[in-house]
KELUMLUM-391591 format. One line per field, with one value per residue (C-alpha): residue number from 1; chain; x, y, z. Coordinates in steps of 0.05 Angstrom, whole numbers. Layout:
k <- NUM,...
c <- A,...
u <- X,...
v <- Y,...
w <- Z,...
REM end
This chain:
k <- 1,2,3,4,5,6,7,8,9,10,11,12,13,14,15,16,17,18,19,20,21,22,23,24,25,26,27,28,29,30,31,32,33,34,35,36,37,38,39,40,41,42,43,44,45,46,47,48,49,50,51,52,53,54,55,56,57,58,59,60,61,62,63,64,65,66,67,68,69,70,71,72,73,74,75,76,77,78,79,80,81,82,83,84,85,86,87,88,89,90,91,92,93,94,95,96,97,98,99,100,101,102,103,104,105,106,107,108,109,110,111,112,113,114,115,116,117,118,119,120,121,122,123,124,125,126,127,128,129,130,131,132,133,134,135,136,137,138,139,140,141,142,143,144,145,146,147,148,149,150,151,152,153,154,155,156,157,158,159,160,161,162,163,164,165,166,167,168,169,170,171,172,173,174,175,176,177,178,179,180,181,182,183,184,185,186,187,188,189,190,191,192,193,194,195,196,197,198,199,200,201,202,203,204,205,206,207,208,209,210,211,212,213,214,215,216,217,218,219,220,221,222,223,224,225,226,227,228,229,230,231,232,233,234,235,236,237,238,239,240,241,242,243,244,245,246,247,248,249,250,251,252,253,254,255,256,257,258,259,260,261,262,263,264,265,266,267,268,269,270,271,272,273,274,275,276,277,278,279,280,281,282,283,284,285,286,287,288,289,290,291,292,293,294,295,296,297,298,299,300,301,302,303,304
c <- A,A,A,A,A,A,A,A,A,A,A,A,A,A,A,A,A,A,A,A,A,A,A,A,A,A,A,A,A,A,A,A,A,A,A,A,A,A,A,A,A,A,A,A,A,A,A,A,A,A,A,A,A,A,A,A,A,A,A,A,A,A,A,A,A,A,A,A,A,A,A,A,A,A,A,A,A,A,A,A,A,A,A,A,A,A,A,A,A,A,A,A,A,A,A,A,A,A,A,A,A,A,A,A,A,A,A,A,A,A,A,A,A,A,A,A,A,A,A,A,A,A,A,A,A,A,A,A,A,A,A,A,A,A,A,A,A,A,A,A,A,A,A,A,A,A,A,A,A,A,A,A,A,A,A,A,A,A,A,A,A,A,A,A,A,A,A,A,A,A,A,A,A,A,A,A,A,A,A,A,A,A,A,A,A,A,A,A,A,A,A,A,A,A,A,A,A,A,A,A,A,A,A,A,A,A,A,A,A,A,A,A,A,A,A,A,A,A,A,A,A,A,A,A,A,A,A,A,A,A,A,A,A,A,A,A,A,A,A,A,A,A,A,A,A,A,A,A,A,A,A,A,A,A,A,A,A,A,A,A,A,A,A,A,A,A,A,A,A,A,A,A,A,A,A,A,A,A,A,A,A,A,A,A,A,A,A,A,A,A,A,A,A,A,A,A,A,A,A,A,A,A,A,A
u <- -155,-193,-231,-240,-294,-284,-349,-386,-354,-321,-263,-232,-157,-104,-51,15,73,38,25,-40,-69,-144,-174,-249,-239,-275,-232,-218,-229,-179,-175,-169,-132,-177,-140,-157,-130,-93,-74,-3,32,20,71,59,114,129,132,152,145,156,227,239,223,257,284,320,280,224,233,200,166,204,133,176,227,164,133,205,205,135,144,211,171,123,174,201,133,99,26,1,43,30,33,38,65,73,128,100,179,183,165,129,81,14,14,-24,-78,-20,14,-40,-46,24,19,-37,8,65,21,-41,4,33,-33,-63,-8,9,-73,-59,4,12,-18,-25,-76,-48,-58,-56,-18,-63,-108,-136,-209,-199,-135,-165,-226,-180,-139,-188,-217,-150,-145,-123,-167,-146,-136,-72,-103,-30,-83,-147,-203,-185,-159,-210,-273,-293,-239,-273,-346,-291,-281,-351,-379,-319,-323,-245,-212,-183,-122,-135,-76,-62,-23,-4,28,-19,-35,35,21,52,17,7,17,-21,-74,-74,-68,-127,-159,-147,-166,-229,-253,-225,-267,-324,-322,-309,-370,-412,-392,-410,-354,-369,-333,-285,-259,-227,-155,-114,-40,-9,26,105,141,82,91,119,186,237,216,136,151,187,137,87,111,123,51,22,-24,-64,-101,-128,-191,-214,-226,-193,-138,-58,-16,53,104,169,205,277,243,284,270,308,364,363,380,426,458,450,425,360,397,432,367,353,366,332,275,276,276,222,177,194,168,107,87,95,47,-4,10,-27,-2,86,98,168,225,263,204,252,287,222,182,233,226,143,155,199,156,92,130,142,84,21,57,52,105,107,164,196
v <- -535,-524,-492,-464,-423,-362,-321,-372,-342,-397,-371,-412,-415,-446,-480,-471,-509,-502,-432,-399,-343,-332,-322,-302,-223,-178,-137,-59,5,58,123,89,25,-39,-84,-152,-191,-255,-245,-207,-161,-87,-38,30,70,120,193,227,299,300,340,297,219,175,145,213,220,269,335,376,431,414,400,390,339,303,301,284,223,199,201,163,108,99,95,40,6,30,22,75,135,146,224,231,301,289,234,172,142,126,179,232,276,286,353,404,449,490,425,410,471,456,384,411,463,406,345,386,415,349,314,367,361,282,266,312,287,209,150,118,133,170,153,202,177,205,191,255,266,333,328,265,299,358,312,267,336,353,285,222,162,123,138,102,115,88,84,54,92,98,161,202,155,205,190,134,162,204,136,117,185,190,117,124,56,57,19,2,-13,-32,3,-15,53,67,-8,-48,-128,-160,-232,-259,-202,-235,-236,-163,-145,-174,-149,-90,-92,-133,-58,-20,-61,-57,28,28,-21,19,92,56,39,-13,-78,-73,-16,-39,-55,-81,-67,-102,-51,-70,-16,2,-4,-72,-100,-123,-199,-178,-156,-213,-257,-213,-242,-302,-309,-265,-318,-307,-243,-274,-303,-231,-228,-162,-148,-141,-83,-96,-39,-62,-15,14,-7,-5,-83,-89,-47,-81,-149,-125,-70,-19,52,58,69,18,-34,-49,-126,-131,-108,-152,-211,-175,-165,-241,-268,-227,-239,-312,-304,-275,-194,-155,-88,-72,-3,15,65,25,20,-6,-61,-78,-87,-135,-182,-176,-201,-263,-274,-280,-319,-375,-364,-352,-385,-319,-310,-269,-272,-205
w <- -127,-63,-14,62,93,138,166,117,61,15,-26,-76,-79,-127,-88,-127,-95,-22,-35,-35,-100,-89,-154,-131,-119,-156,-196,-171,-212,-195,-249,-317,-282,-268,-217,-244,-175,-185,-249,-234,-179,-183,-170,-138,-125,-81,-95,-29,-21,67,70,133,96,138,69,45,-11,9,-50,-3,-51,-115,-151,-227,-188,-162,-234,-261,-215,-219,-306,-284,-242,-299,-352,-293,-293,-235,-246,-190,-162,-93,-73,2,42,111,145,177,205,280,320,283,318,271,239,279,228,201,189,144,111,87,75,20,-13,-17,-47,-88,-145,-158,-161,-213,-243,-252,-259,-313,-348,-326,-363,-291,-230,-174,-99,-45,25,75,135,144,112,87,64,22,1,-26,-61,-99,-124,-158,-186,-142,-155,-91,-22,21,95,145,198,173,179,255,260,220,205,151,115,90,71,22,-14,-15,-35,-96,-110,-102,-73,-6,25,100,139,207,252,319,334,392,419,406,401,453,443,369,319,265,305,322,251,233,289,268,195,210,251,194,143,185,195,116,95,146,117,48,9,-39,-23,-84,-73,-3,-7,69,81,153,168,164,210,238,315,309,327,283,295,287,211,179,215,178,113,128,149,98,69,135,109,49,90,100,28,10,-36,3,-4,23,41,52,19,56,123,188,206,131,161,235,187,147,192,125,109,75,9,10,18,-54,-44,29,-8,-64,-15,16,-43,-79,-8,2,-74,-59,7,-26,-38,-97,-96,-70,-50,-70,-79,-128,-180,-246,-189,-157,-220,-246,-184,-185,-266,-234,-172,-215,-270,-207,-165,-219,-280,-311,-370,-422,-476,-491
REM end
């Protein structure tokens, strides 16, 4: 066991095999979930309703498919359900007022509906305030914002006002890293952390996420997890979202359905860096390589 100080904070860490699990975080409250941090890897998965996902799985306004496969994930393991209506691949232009007018019809029946029927919390993918707002009404109990409180700062006095949790991640969309992407990424989530404490969010409730495929090159993500570990000083939980990604592709010259295993590598690593939370397509695949990943990394095993 041991110890190192950042902004004369001390966290405590376990070092397992030259790996780091900080075991100091307070644990998170989301909907009838608490996220008790260190003690395993949770597993959201992704429920996609964006007609144009750049993984082909958007169901568009199909709100009894989207129910269908969020009961599937669960029945998978997935431990949140992430609801999210508008595309975020390479590219895509931010929806105009009309656009969000329609992004609401596509995602607000599904989140009645699964806060409704699912034993799980649902999250709502989203980094406009209104759009959030609307949603935590009809039932999400966490908000998953791709640009961090930087696009609409209001966004997060929605999280402190609900007492939702938020997930801040940094995007470099705008403002590509050229120099040490690491460095930029915390950069980045240091000013997101800062706009949430100010708008009030209690410090629990704020979850980061780097960013992988978010205006970085090919190289900049898989040094991402390799060098995971390197968010923990900030002291906030780690979402990774590998899931289908393009740099998985680029490696493996495959189609995004055919990048189960590139993700599996993907998740196993991150877990073993240091990530809390994998977002993921493949919830039944994904869940079995958290169960593995913790069973080496936190010498969590449970028989049967």
């Amino acid at each position: 066991m041991g110890y190192f100080t950042c902004r004369s904070k001390v966290l405590q860490w376990v070092s397992l095999g030259g790996l780091l699990m900080d075991t100091t975080l307070p644990a998170t409250r989301c909907g009838n979930l608490e996220l008790r941090w260190g003690s395993r890897t949770y597993v959201m998965g992704i429920c996609n309703l964006s007609p144009d996902s750049f993984s082909g799985d958007g169901l568009g306004n199909d709100v009894e498919a989207a129910v269908a496969q969020a009961k599937r994930q669960v029945a998978e393991g997935a431990d949140i359900i992430d609801v999210g209506g508008e595309s975020s691949k390479p590219g895509t232009q931010p929806l105009s007022a009309d656009g969000i007018a329609r992004e609401l019809a596509l995602i607000i029946p599904v989140i009645e509906r699964l806060a409704r029927e699912l034993t799980v919390p649902v999250s709502v993918d989203t980094y406009k305030s209104e759009v959030a707002r609307r949603a935590v009404a009809a039932g999400a109990a966490m908000i998953n914002d791709i640009w961090g409180a930087q696009w609409d700062a209001r966004i997060a006095a929605v999280s402190a006002e609900a007492g939702v949790p938020i997930i801040l991640m940094s995007n470099q969309r705008n403002a590509p890293a050229n120099g040490d992407i690491m460095a930029a990424v915390i950069a980045y989530l240091e000013k997101s952390i800062g706009i949430a404490h100010k708008a009030g969010v209690s410090p629990e409730n704020i979850i980061i996420d780097p960013g992988v495929g978010f205006g970085k090159t090919v190289a900049q993500n898989l040094e991402i997890i390799r060098r995971l570990a390197e968010l923990k000083p900030l002291g906030k939980p780690i979402l990774l979202g590998t899931s289908r990604k393009s740099s998985i592709g680029a490696v493996l010259d495959l189609p995004a359905d055919q990048r189960v295993e590139g993700t599996a590598a993907t998740v196993a690593i991150g877990v073993a860096n240091g990530a809390d939370i994998v977002r993921v397509h493949d919830v039944k695949e994904m869940v079995r390589v958290s169960r593995m990943s913790d069973a080496i990394v936190r010498g969590r095993y449970i028989h049967g």
